[in-house]
N, C-alpha and C positions, 0 to 999 in steps of 0.2 A: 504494500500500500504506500502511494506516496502520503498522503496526508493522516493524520492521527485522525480514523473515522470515527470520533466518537462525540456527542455533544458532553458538556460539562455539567453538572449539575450543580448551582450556587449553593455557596456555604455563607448558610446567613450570621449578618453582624452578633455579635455581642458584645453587651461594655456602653462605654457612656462615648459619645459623639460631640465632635466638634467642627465651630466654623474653619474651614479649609478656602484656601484657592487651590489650583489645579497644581501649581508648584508645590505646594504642601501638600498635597493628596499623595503626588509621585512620588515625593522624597517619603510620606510615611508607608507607602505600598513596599517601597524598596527597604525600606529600614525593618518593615512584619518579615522581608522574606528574608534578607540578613540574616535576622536574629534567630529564623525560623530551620533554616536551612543552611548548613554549613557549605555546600557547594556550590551557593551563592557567590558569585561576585562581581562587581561595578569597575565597569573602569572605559575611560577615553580620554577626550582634549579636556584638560584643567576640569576633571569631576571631582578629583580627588583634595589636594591640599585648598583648592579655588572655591570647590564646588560646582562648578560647573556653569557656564555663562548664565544661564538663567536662574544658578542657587538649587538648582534639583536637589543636588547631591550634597548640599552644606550640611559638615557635621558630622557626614556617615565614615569619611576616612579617620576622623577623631578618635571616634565611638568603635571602630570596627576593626582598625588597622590599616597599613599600609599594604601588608597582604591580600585585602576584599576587598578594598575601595582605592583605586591607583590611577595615576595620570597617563597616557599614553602618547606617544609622538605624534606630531602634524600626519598621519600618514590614515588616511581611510578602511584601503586598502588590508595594511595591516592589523589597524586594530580587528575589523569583520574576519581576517582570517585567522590570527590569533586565536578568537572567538571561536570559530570552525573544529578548531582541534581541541579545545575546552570541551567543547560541548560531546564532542565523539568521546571523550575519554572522563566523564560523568561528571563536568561541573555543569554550571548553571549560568552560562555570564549575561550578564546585562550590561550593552555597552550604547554608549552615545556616539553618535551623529552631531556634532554640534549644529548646523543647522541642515535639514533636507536637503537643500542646494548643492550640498557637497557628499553627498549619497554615492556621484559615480563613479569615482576612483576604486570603489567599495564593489561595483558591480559583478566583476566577474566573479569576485567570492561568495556571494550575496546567490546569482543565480546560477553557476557553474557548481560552487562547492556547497554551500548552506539547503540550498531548493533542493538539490539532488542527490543529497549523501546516503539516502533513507532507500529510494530505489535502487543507487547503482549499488549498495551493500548489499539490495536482498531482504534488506529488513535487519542490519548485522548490526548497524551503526543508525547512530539518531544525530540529531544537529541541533536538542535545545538550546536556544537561544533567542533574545530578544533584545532587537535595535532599536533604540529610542530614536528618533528625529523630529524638533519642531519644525514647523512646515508651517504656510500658510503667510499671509500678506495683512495690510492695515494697519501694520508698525512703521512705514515709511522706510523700509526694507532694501528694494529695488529690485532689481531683477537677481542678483544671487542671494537673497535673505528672505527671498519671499513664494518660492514655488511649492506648487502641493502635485509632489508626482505619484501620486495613489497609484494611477493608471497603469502604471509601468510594474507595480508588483502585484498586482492583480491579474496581469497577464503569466506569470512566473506559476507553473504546476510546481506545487511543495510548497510556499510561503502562504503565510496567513498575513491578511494587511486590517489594521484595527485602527477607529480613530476616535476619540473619543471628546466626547462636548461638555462636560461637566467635571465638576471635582470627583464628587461621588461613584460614575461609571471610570474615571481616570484611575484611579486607588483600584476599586473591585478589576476591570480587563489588563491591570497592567502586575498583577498578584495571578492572575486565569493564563497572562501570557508567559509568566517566568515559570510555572510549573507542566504549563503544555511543551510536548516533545519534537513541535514544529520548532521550525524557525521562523519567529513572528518580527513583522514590521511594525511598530507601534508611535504612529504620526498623531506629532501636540500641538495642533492649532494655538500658536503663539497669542494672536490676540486675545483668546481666552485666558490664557493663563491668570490673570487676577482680577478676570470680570466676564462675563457675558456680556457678548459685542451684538448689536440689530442693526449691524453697518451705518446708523444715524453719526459718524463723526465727528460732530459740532455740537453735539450734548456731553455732558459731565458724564466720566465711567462709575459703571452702576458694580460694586462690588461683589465676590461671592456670597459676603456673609450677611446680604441681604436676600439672596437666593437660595429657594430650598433645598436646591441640589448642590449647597456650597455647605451643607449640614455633612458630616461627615462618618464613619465611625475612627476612632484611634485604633482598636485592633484589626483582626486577620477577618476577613469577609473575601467573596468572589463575585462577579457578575460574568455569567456565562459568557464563554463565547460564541459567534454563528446566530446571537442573539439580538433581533433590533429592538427598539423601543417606542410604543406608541407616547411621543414626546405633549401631542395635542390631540383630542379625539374631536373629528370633526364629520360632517354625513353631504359636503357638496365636490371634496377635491380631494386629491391624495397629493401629499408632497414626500417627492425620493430625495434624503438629503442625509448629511454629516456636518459634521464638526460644526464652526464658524454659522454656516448658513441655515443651521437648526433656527441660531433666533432672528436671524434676518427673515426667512420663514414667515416665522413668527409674527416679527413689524411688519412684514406685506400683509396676514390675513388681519393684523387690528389695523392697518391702513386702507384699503380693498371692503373693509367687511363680509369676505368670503369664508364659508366655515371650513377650513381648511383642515385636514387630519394629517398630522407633521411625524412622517416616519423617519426618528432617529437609526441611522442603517448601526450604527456604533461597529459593528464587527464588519466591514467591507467584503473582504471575502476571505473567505467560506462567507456568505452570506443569511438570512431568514428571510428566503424565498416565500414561506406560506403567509406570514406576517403581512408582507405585502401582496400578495395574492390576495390575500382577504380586503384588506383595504381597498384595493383598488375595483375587484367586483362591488365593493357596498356602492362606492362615490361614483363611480364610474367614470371619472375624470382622475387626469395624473400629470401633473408637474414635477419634473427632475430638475435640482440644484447644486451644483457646487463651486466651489471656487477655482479649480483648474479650469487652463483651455479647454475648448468646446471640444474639436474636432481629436476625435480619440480617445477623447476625455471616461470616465468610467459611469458617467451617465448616458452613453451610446450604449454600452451593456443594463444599462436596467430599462433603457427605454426598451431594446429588445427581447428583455425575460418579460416585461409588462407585456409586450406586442405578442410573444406566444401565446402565457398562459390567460392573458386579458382580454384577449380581442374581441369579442365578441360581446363585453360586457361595458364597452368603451362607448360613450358618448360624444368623446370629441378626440382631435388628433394628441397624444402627448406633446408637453409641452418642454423645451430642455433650456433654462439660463446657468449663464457660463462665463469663464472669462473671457477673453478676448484672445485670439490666437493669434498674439503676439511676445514677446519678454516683459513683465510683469516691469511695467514704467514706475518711474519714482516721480517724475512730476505729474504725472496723470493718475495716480491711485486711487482715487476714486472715481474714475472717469474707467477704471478696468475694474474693478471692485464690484462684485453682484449684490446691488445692494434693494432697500426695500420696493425702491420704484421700479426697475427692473423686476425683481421677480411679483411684484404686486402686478406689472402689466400683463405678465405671462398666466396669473390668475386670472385676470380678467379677458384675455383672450379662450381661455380653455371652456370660461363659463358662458360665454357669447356664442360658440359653435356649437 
């Protein structure tokens, strides 16, 4: 088998909870399996003594050692294959991407050795591991600090690709991704990290810990993987989306006043194909959103699982907003940025056919 055929069964919270941002959520996900797991270990560019650019890792090399939590050279490449043979000979690494953008150096190890270690052994050899990468734009980034290439490992037979929109799912898929025996992609919508973004960029940021899902637990908890989440329950539209544009989403159907039913994908692929199969027969209408370019982008595949198993229950043409198939501009960022009036117009195209 290439992929670990199995869904996961959540292991529910216990213990007392707390306000988190997404940055706290991960650094305490990685700290339960630390402590949890001795073949646990963290390591890339400045996670360790630094903590890592965005503070993920602050603390954990203190607390854990320079043996489980360690810095590694400018080299992508080799940290991912490092990794590779960790993981074949029974640790557990969890290693940083410092931002998505610089993924490719990484590539051939990522889809030559990590994707394919499971089949070309036989089933002899596994390839746990899991590569963090923030990803995603609206930080004034530019074109290397700001891409979300889902796409590209969701193409990859053997990887699993996760991305998660909240603190709460952050913590639970990134605890589900270091004990699973794939080799998981786990992409952090930057701009979330210490708020829930609705693409409005000229309002004050709304923090997590005014957000339910910024409530968190402090222990060991799971949130399956392969698993989406009815994010909004609505009965006129379905919306395909992740990360970032969950609450953009969001401000298009309280903008629009279309009752929109907002399907967090949270696990990419392996996906929860029936979740939205259900949805999308109730609404019978379906809008696809993300922040990557259009053209190949990983919302051409959900338009086309909708168009199989939907067709017939479809009302109007699927709708797809996207970025702009060009390098994600720094003076124009929100001029590429899907934000609420864009996908508010694509509601209101889908409910006029």
């Amino acid at each position: 088998m290439e992929m670990q055929d199995k869904k996961q069964l959540a292991a529910q919270p216990t213990g007392p909870t707390s306000p988190m941002t997404m940055i706290q959520a991960l650094r305490s996900a990685m700290d339960v399996m630390l402590e949890r797991d001795p073949n646990v270990v963290v390591f890339g560019q400045d996670v360790g003594y630094f903590g890592g650019v965005f503070r993920c890792t602050e603390g954990l090399q203190k607390k854990y050692g320079k043996s489980r939590v360690f810095d590694a050279p400018i080299s992508e490449g080799g940290i991912v294959g490092a990794a590779v043979g960790m993981g074949a000979y029974g640790l557990r690494p969890v290693v940083e991407i410092q931002f998505a953008d610089y993924f490719y150096p990484a590539s051939d190890q990522i889809v030559s050795e990590a994707a394919r270690l499971r089949y070309r052994s036989a089933g002899d050899f596994t390839a746990p591991m899991t590569i963090r990468m923030p990803c995603g734009g609206g930080i004034y980034g530019g074109q290397t600090h700001s891409q979300s290439p889902e796409a590209m490992f969701t193409h990859v037979c053997g990887l699993r690709t996760v991305m998660p929109s909240n603190p709460y799912d952050a913590k639970g898929l990134l605890i589900s991704c270091i004990e699973n025996d794939d080799p998981v992609i786990f992409l952090e919508p930057k701009r979330l990290y210490n708020g829930p973004f609705d693409g409005h960029h000229d309002k004050p940021v709304v923090p997590w810990s005014k957000h339910k899902l910024g409530e968190v637990p402090e222990g060991y908890y799971t949130v399956p993987l392969d698993s989406a989440s009815i994010y909004r329950a609505g009965s006129q539209l379905t919306v395909l989306t992740y990360g970032t544009m969950v609450y953009v989403s969001e401000a298009a159907a309280e903008l629009t006043g279309v009752d929109a039913e907002i399907i967090d994908l949270r696990s990419i692929w392996p996906l929860d194909l029936d979740t939205i199969v259900a949805s999308v027969k109730k609404t019978g209408r379906c809008v696809v959103v993300h922040e990557a370019t259009k053209t190949s982008g990983f919302g051409a595949e959900l338009t086309a699982l909708v168009q199989e198993h939907c067709f017939y229950n479809l009302e109007a043409p699927i709708e797809r907003v996207a970025g702009w198939d060009t390098p994600y501009p720094h003076a124009q960022e929100w001029a590429y940025f899907p934000g609420p009036d864009r996908v508010g117009a694509a509601f209101k195209r889908a409910m006029e056919k």
